[in-house]
C-alpha positions in Angstrom: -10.7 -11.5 -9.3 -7.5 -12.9 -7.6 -8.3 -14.1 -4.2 -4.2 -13.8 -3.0 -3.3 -11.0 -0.9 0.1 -9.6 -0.7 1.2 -7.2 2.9 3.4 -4.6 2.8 6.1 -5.5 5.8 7.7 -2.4 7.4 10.5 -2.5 9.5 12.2 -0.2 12.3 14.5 2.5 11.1 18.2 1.2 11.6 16.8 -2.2 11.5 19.6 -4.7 10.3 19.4 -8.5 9.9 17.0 -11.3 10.9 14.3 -9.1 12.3 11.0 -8.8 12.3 8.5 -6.6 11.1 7.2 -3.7 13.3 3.8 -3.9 11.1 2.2 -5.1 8.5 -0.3 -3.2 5.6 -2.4 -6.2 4.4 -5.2 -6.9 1.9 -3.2 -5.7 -1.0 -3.6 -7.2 -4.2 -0.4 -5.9 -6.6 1.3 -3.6 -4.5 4.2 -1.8 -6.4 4.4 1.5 -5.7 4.7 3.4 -2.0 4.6 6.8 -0.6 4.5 8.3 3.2 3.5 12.2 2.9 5.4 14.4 5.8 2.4 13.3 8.6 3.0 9.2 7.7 0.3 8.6 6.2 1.2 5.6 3.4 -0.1 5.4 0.6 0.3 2.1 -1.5 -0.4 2.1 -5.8 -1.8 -1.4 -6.6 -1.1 -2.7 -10.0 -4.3 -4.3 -10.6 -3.5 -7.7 -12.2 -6.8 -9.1 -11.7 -8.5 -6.6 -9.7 -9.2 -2.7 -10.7 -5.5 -0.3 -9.8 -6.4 1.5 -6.9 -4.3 3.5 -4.3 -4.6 2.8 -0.7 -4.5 5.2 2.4 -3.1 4.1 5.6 -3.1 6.0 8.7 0.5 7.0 10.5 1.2 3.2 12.3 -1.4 1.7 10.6 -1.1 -2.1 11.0 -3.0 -5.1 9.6 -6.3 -4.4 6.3 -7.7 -1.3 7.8 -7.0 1.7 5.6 -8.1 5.3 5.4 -9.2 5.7 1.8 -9.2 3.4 -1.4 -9.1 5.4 -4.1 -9.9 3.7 -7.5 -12.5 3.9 -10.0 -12.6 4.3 -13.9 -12.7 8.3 -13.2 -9.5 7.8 -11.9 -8.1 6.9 -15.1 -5.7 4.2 -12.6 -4.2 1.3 -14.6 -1.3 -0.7 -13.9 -0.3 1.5 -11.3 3.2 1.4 -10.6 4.2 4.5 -8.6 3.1 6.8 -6.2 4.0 10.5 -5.4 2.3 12.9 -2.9 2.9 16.8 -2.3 
């Protein structure tokens, strides 16, 4: 298991040049693939390189590791996740 953890920086809308981040997702292993549904919930697809693919939930404004849901699991059939859609 990989103990390196990758954020997920997000910035302002408009932002533009040497800025910094309005928050941070953290505690993500391969994240690749990103998603907000129409209440801003984001949801981040995790590659898996040394770790089961998973998807993680974060709350509208979320900032820092805590999350929602992790969904992952062999049921989910996840494996080198790469994208993320939600309806």
């Amino acid at each position: 298991m990989s103990n390196q953890t990758y954020a997920l920086e997000v910035f302002a809308p408009g932002a533009n040049g040497d800025v910094a981040p309005v928050r941070q997702l953290s505690g993500l292993y391969g994240p690749f693939g990103v998603a907000l549904d129409a209440k801003g919930k984001t949801y981040v697809a995790n590659l898996g390189l040394d770790d089961p693919a998973f998807v993680v939930v974060y709350a509208a404004g979320a900032n820092g590791y805590r999350y929602l849901r992790k969904i992952g699991g062999k049921k989910t059939k996840l494996n080198w996740s790469t994208g993320v859609f939600v309806r």
